[in-house]
PDB file of N, CA, C and O in Angstrom:
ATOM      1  N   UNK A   1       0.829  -1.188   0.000  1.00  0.00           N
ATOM      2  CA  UNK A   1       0.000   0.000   0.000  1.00  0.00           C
ATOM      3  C   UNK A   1       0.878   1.258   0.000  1.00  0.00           C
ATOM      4  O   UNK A   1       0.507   2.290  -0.559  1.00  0.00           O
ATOM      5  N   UNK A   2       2.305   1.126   0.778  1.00  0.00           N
ATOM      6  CA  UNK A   2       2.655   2.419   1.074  1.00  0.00           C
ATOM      7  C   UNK A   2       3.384   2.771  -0.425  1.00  0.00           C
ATOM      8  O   UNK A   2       3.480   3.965  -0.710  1.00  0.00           O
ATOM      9  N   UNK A   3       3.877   1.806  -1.349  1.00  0.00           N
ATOM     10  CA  UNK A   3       4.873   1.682  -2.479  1.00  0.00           C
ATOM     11  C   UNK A   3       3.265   2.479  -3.749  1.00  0.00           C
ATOM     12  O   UNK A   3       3.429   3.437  -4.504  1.00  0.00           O
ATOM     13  N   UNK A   4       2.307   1.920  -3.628  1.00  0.00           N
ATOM     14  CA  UNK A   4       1.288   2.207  -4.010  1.00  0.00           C
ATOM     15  C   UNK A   4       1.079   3.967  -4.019  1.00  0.00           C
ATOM     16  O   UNK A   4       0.911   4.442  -5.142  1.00  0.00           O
ATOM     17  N   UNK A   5       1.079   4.703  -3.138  1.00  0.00           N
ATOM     18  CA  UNK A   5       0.872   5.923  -2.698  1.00  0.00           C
ATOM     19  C   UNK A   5       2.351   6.729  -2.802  1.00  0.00           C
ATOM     20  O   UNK A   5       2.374   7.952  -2.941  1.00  0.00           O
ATOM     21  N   UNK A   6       3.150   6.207  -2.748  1.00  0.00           N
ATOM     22  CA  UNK A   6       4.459   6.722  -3.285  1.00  0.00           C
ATOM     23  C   UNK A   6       4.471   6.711  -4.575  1.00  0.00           C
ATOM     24  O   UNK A   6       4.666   7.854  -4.989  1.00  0.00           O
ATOM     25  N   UNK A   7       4.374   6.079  -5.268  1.00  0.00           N
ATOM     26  CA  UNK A   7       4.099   6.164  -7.304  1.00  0.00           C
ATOM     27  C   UNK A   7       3.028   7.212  -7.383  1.00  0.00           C
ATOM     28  O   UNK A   7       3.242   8.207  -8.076  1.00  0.00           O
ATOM     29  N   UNK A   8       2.010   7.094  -6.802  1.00  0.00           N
ATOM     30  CA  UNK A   8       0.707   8.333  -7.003  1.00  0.00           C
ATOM     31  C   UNK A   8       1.393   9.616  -6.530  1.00  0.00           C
ATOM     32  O   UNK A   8       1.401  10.654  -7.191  1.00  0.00           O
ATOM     33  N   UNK A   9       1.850   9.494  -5.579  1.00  0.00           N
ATOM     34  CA  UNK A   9       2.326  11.296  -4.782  1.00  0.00           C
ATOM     35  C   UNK A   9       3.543  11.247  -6.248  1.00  0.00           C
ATOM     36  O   UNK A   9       2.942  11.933  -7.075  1.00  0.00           O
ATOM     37  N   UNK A  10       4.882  10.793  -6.923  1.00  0.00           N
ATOM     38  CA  UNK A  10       5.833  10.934  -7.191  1.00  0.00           C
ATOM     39  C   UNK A  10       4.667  11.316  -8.711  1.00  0.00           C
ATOM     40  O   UNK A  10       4.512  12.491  -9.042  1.00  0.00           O
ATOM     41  N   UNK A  11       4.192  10.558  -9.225  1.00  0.00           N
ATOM     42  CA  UNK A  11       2.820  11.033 -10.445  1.00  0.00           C
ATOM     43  C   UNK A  11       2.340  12.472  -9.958  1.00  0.00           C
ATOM     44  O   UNK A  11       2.891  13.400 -10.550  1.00  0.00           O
ATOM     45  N   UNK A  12       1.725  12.704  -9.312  1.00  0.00           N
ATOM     46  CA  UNK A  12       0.676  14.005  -8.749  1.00  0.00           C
ATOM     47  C   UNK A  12       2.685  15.188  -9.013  1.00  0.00           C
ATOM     48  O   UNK A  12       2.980  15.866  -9.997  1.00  0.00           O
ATOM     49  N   UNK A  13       3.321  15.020  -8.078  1.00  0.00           N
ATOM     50  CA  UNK A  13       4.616  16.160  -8.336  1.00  0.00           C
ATOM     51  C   UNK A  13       5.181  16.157  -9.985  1.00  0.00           C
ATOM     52  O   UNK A  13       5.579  17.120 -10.641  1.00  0.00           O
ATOM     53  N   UNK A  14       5.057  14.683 -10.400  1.00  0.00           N
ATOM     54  CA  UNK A  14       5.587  15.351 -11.912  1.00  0.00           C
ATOM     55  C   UNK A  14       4.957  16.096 -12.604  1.00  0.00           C
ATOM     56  O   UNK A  14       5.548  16.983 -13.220  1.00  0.00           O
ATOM     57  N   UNK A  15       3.455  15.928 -12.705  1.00  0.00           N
ATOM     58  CA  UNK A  15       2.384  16.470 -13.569  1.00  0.00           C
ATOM     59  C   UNK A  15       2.452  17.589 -13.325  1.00  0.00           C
ATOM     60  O   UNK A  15       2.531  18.399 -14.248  1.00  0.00           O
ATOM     61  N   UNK A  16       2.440  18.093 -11.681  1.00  0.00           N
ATOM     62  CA  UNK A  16       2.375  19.473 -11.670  1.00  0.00           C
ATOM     63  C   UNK A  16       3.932  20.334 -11.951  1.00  0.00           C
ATOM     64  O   UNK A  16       4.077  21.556 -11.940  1.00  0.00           O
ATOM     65  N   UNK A  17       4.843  19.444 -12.161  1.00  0.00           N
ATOM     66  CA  UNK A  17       5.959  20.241 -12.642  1.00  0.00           C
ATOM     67  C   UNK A  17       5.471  20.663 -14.049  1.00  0.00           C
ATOM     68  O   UNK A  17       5.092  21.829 -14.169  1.00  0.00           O
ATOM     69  N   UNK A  18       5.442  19.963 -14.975  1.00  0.00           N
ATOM     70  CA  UNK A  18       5.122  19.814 -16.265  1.00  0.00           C
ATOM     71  C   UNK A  18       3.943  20.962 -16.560  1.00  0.00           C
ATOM     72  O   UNK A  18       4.061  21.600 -17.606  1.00  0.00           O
ATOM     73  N   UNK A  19       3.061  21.188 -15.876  1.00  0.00           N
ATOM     74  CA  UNK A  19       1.931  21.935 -15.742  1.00  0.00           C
ATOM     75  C   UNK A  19       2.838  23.612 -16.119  1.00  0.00           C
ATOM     76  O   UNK A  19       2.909  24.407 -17.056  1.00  0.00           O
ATOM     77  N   UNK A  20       3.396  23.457 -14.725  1.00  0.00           N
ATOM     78  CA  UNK A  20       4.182  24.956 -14.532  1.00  0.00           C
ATOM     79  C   UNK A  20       5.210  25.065 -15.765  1.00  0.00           C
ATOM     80  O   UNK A  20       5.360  26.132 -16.361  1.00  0.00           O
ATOM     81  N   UNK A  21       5.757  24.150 -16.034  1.00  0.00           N
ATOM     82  CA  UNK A  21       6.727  24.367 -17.423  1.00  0.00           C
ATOM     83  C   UNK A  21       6.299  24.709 -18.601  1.00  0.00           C
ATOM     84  O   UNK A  21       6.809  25.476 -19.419  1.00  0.00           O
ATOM     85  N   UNK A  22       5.112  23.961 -18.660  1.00  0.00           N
ATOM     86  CA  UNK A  22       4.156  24.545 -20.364  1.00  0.00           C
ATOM     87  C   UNK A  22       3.386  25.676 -19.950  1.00  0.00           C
ATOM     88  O   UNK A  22       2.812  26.110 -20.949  1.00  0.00           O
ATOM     89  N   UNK A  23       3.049  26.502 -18.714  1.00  0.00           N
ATOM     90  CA  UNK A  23       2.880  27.678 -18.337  1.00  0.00           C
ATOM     91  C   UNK A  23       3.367  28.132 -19.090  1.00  0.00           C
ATOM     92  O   UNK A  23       2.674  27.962 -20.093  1.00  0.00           O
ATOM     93  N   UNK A  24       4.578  28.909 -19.425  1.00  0.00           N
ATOM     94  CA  UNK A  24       5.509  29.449 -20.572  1.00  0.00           C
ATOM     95  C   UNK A  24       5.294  29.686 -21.758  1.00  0.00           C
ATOM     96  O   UNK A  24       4.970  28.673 -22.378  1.00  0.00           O
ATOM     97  N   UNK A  25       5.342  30.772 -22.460  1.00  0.00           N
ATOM     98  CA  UNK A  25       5.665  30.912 -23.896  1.00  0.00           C
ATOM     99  C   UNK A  25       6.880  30.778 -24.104  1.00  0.00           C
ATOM    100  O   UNK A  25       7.761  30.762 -23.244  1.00  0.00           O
ATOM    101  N   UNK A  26       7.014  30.669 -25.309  1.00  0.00           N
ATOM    102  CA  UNK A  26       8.723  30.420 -25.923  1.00  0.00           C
ATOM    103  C   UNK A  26       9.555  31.649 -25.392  1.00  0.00           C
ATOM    104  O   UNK A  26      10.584  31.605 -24.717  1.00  0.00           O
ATOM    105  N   UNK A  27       8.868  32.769 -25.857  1.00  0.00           N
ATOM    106  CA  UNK A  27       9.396  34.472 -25.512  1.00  0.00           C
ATOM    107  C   UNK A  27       9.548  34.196 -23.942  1.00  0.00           C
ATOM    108  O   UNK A  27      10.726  34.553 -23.927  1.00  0.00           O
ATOM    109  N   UNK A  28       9.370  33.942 -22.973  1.00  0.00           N
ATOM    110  CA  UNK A  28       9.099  33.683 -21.519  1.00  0.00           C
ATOM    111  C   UNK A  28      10.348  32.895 -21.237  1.00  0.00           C
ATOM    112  O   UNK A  28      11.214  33.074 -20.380  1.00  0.00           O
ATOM    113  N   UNK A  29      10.233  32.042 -22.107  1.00  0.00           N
ATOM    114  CA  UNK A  29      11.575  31.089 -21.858  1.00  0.00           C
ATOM    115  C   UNK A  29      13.035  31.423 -22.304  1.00  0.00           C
ATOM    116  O   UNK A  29      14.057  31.004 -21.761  1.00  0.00           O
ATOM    117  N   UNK A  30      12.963  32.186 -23.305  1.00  0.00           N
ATOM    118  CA  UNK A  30      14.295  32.673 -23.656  1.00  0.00           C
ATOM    119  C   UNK A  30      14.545  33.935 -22.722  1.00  0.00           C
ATOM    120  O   UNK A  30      15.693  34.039 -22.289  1.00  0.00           O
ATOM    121  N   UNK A  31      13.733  34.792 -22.397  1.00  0.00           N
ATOM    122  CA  UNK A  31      13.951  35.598 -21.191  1.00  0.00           C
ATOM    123  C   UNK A  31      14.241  35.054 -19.975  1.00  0.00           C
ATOM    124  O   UNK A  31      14.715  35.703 -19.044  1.00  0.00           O
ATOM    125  N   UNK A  32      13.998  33.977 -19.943  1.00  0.00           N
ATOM    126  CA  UNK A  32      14.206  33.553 -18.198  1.00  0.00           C
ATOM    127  C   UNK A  32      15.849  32.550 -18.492  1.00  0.00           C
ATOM    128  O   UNK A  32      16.694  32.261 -17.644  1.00  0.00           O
ATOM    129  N   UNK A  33      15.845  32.224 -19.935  1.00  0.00           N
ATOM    130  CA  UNK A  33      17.336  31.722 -20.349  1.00  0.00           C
ATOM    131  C   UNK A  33      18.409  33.162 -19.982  1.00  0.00           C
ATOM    132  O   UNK A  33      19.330  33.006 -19.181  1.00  0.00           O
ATOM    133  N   UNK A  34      18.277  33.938 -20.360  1.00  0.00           N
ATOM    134  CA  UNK A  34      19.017  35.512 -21.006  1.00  0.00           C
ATOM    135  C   UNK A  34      19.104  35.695 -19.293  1.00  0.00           C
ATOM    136  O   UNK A  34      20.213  35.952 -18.823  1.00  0.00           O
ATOM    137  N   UNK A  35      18.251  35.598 -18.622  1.00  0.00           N
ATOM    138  CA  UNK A  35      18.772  36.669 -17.122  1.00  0.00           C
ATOM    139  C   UNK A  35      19.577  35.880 -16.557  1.00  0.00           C
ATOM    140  O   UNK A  35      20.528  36.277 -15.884  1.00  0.00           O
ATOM    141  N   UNK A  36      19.101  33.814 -16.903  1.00  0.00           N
ATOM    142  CA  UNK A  36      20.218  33.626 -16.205  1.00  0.00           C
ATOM    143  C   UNK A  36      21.584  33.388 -16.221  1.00  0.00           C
ATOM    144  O   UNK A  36      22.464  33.288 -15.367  1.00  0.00           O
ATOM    145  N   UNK A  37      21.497  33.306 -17.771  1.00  0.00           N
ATOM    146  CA  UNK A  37      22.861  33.463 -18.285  1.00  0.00           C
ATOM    147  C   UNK A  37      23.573  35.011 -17.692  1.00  0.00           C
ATOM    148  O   UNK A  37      24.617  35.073 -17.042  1.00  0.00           O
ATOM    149  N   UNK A  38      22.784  36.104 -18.072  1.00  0.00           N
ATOM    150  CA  UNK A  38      23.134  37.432 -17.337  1.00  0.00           C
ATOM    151  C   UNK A  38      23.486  37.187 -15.765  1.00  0.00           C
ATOM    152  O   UNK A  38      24.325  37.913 -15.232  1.00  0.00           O
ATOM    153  N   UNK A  39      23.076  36.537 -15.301  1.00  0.00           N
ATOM    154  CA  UNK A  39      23.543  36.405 -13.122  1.00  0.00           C
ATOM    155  C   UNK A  39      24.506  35.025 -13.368  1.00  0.00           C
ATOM    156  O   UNK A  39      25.179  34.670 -12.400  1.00  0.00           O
ATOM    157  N   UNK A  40      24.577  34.429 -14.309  1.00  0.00           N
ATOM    158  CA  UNK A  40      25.927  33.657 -14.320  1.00  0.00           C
ATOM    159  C   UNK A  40      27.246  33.892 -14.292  1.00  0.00           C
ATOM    160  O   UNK A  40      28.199  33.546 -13.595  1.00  0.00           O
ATOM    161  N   UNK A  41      26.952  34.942 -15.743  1.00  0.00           N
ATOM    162  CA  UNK A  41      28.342  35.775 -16.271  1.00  0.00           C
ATOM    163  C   UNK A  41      28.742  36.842 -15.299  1.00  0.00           C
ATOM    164  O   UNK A  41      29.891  37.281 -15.354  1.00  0.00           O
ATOM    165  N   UNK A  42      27.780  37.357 -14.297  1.00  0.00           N
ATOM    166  CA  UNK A  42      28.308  38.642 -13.003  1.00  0.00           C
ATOM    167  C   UNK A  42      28.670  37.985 -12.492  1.00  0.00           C
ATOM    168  O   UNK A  42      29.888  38.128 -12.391  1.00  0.00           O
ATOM    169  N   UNK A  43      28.070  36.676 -11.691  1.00  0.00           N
ATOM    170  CA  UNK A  43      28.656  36.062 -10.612  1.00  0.00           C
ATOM    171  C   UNK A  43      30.321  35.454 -10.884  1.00  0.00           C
ATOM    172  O   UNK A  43      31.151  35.409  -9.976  1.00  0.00           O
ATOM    173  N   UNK A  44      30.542  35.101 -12.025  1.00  0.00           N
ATOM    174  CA  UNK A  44      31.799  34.427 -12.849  1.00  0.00           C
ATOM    175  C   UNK A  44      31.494  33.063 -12.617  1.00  0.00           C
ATOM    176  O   UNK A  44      32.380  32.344 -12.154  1.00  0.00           O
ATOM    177  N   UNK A  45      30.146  32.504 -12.920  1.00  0.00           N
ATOM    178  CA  UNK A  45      30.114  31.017 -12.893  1.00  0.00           C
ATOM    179  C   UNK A  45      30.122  30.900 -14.212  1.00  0.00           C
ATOM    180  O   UNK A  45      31.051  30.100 -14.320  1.00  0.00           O
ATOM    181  N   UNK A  46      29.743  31.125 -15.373  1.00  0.00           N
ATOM    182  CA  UNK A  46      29.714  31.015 -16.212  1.00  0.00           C
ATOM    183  C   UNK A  46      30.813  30.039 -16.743  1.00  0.00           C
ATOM    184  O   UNK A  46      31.898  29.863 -16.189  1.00  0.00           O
ATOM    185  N   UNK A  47      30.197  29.150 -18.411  1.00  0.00           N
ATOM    186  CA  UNK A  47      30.712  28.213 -18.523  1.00  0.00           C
ATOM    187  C   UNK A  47      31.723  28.541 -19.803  1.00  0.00           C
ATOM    188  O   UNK A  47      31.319  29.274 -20.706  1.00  0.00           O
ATOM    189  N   UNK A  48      32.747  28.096 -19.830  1.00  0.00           N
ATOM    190  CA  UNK A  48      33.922  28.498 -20.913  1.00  0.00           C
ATOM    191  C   UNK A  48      33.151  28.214 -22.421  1.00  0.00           C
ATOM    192  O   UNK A  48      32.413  27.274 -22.717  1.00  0.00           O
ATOM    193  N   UNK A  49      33.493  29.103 -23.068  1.00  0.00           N
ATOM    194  CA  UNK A  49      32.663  28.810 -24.400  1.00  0.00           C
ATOM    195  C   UNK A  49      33.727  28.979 -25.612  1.00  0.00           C
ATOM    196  O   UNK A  49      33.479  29.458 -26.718  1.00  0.00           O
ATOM    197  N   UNK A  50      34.811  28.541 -25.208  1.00  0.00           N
ATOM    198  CA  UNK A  50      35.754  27.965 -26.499  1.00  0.00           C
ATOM    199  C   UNK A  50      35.953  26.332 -26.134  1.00  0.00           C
ATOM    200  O   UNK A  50      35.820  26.001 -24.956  1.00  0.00           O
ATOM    201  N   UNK A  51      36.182  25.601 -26.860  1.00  0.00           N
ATOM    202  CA  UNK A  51      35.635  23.979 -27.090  1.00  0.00           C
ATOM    203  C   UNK A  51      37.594  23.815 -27.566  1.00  0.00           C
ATOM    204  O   UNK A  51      38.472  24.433 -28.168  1.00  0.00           O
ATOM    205  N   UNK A  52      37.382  22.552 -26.794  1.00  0.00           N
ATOM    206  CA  UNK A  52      38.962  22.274 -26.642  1.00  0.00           C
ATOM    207  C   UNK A  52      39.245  21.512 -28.275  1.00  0.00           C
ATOM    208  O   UNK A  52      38.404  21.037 -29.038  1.00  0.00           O
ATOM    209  N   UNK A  53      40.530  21.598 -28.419  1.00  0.00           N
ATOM    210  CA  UNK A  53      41.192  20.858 -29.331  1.00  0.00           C
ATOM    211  C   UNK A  53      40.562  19.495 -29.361  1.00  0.00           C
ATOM    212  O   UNK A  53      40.034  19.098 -28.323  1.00  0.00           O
ATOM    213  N   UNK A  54      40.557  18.746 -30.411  1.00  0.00           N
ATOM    214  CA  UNK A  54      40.545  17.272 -30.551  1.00  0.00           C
ATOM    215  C   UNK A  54      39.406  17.087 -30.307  1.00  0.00           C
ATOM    216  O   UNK A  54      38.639  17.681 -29.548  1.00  0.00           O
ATOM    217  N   UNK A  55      39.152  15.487 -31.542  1.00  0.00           N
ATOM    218  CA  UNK A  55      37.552  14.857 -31.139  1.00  0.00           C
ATOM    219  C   UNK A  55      37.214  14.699 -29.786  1.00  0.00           C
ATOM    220  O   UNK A  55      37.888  14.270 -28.850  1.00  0.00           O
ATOM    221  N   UNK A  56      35.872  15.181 -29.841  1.00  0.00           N
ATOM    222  CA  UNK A  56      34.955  14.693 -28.626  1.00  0.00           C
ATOM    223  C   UNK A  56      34.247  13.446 -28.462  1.00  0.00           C
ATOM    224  O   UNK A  56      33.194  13.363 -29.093  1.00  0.00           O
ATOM    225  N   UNK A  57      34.578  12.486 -27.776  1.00  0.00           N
ATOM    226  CA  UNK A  57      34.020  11.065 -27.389  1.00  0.00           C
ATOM    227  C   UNK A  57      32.728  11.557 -26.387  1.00  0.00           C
ATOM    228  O   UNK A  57      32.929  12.176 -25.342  1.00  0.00           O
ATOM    229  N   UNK A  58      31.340  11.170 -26.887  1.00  0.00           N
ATOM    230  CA  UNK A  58      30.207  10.974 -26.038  1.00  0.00           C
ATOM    231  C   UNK A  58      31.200   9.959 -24.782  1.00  0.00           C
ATOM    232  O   UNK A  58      32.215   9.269 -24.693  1.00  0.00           O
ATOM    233  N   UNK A  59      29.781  10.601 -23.801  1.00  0.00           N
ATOM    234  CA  UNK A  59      30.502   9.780 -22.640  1.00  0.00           C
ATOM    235  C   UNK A  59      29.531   8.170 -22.622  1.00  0.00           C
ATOM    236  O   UNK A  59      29.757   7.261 -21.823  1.00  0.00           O
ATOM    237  N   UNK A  60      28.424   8.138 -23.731  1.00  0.00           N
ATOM    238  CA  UNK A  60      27.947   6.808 -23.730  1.00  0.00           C
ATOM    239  C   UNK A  60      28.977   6.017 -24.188  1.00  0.00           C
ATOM    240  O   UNK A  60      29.105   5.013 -23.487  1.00  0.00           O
ATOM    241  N   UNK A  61      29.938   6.108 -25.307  1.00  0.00           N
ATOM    242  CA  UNK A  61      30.920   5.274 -26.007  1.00  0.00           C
ATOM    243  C   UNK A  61      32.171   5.558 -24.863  1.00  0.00           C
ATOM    244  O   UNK A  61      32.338   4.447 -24.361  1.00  0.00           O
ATOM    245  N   UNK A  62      32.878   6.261 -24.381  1.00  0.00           N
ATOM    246  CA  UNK A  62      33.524   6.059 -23.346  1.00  0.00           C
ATOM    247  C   UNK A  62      33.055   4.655 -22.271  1.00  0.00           C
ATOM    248  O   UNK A  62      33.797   3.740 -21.916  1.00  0.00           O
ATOM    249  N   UNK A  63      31.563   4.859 -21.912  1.00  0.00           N
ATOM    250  CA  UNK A  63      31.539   3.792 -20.784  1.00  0.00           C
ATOM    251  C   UNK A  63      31.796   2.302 -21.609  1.00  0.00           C
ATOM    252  O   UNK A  63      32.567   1.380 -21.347  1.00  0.00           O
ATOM    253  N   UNK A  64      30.866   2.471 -22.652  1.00  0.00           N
ATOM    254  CA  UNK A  64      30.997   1.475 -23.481  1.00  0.00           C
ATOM    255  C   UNK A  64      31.806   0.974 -23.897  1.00  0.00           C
ATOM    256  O   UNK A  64      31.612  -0.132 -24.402  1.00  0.00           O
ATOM    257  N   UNK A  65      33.421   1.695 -23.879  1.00  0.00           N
ATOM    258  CA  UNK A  65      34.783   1.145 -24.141  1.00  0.00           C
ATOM    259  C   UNK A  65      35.319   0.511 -22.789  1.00  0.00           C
ATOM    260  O   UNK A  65      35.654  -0.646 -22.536  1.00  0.00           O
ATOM    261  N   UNK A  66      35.293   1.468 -22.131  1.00  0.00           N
ATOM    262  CA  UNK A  66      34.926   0.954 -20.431  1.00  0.00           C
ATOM    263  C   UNK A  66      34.607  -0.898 -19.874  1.00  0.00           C
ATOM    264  O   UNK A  66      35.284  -1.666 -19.189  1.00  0.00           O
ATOM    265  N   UNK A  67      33.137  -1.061 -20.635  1.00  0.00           N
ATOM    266  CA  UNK A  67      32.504  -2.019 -20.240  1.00  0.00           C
ATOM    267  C   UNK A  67      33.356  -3.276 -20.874  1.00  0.00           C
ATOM    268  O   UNK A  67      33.657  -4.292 -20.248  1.00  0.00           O
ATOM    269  N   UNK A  68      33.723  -2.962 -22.422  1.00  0.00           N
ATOM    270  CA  UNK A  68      34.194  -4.162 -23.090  1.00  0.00           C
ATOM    271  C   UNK A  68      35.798  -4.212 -23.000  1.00  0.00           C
ATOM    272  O   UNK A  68      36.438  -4.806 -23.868  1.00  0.00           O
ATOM    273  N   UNK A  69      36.404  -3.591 -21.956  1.00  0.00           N
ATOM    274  CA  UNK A  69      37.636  -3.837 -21.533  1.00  0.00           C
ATOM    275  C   UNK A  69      37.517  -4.161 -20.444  1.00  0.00           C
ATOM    276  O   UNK A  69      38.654  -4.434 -20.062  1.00  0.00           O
ATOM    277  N   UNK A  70      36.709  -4.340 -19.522  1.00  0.00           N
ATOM    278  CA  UNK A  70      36.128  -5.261 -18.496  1.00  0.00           C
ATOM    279  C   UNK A  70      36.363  -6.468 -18.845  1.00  0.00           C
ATOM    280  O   UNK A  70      37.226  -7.149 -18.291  1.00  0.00           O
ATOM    281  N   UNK A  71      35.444  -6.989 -20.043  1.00  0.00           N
ATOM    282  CA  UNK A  71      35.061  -7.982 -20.576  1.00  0.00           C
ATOM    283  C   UNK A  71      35.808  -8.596 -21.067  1.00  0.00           C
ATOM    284  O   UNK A  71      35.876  -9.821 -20.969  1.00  0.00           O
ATOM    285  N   UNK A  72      36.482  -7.946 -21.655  1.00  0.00           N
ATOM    286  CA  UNK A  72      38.333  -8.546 -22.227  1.00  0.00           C
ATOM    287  C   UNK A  72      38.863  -9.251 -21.259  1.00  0.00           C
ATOM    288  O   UNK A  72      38.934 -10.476 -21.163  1.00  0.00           O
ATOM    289  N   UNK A  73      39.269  -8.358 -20.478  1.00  0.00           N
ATOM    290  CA  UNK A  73      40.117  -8.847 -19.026  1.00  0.00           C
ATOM    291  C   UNK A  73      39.288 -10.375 -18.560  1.00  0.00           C
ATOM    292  O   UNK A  73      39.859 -11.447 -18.362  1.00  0.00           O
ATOM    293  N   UNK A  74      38.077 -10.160 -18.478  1.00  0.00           N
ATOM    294  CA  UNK A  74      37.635 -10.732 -17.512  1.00  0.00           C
ATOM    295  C   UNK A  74      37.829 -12.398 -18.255  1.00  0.00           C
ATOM    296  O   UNK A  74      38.056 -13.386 -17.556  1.00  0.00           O
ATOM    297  N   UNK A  75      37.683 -12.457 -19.859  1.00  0.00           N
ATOM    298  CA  UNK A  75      37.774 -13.629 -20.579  1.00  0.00           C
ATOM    299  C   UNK A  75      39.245 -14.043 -20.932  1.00  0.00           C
ATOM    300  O   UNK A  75      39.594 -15.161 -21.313  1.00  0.00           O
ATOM    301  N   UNK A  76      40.251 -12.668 -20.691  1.00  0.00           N
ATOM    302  CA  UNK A  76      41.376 -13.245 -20.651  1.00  0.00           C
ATOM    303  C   UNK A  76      41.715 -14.340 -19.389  1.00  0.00           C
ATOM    304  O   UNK A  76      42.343 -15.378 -19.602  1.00  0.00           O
ATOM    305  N   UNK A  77      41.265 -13.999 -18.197  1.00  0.00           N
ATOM    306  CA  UNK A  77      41.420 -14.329 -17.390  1.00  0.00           C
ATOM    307  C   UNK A  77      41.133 -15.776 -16.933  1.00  0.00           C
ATOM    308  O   UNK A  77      41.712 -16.433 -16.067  1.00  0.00           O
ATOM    309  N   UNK A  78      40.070 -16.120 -17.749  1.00  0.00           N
ATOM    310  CA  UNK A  78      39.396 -17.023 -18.013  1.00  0.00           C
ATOM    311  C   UNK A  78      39.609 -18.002 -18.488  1.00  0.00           C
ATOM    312  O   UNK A  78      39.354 -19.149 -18.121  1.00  0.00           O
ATOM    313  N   UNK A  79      40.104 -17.609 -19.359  1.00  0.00           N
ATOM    314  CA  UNK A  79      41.278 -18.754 -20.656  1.00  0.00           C
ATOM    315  C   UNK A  79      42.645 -19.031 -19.819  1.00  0.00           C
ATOM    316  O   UNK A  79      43.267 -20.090 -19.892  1.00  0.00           O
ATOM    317  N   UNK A  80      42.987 -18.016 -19.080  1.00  0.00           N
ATOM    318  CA  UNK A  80      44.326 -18.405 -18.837  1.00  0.00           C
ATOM    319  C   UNK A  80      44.311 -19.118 -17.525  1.00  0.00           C
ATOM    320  O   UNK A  80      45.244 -19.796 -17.096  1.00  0.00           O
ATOM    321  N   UNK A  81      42.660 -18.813 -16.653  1.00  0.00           N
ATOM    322  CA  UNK A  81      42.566 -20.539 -15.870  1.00  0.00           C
ATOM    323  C   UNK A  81      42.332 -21.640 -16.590  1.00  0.00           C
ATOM    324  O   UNK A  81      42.895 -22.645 -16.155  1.00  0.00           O
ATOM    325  N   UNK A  82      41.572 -21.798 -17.713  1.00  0.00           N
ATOM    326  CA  UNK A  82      40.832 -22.914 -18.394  1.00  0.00           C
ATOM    327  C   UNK A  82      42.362 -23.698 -18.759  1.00  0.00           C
ATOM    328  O   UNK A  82      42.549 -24.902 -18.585  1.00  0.00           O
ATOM    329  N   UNK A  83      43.613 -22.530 -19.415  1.00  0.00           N
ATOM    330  CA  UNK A  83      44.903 -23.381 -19.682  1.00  0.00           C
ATOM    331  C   UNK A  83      44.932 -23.965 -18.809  1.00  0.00           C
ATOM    332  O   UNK A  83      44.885 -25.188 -18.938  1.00  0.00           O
ATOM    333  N   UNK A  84      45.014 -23.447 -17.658  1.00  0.00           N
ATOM    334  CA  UNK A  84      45.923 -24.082 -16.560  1.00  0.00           C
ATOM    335  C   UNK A  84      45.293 -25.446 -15.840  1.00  0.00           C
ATOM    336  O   UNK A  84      45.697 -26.214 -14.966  1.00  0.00           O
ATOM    337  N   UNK A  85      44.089 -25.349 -16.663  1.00  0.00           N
ATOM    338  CA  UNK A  85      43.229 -26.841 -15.915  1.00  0.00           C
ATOM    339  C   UNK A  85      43.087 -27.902 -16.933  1.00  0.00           C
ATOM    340  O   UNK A  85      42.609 -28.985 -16.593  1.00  0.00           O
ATOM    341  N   UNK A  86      43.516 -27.658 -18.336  1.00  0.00           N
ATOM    342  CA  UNK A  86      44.082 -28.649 -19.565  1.00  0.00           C
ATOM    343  C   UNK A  86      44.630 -29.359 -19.204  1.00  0.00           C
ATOM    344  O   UNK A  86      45.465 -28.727 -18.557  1.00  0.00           O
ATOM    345  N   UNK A  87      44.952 -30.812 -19.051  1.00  0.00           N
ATOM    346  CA  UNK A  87      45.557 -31.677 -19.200  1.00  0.00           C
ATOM    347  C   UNK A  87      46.554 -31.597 -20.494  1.00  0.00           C
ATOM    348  O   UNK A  87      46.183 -32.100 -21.555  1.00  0.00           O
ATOM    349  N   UNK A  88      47.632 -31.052 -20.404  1.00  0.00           N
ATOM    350  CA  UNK A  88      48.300 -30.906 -21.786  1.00  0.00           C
ATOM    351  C   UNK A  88      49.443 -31.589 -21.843  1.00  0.00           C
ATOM    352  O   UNK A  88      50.450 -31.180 -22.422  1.00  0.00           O
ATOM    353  N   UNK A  89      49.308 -33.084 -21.012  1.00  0.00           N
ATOM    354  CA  UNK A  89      50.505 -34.085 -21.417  1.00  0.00           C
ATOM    355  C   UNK A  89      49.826 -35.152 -22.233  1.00  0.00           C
ATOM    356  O   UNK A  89      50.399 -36.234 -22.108  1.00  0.00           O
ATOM    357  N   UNK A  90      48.794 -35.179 -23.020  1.00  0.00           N
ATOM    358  CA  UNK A  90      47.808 -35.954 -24.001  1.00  0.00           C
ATOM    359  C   UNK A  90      48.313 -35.859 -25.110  1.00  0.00           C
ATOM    360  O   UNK A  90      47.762 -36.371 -26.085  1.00  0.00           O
TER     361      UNK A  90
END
């Protein structure tokens, strides 16, 4: 029951986010983009806007190189017990 009423309350807060977001016109939204970019750039949080040398790797294909060098290892590892449990005086 309580997992029940937690999905409904977490439903009831998204909708009404969504509600308040399409509140907005487009004009509304690029103004409320513009001031805060404007209180970014005073404060000096603002984000560097020259883009570094050299290709950019998504960070999905990073993990994904990630995952299958896991996987490497993990089958190297694998093989090189499976040798070691060969009978290889046959």
């Amino acid at each position: 029951m309580a997992a029940f009423v937690g999905v409904a309350a977490t439903g009831a807060v998204i909708v009404r986010d969504q509600r308040q977001r399409h509140a907005y016109t487009p004009e509304q939204v690029r103004e409320r983009l513009r001031e805060r970019v404007a209180l970014a750039e005073a404060s000096g949080t603002a984000l560097p806007t020259e883009v570094e040398d050299g290709p950019v790797v998504p960070a999905w294909r990073r993990r994904l190189r990630g995952a299958a060098g896991g996987v490497h290892a993990s089958a190297a590892a694998a093989l090189g017990w499976l040798r070691g449990r060969v009978d290889r005086s046959v």
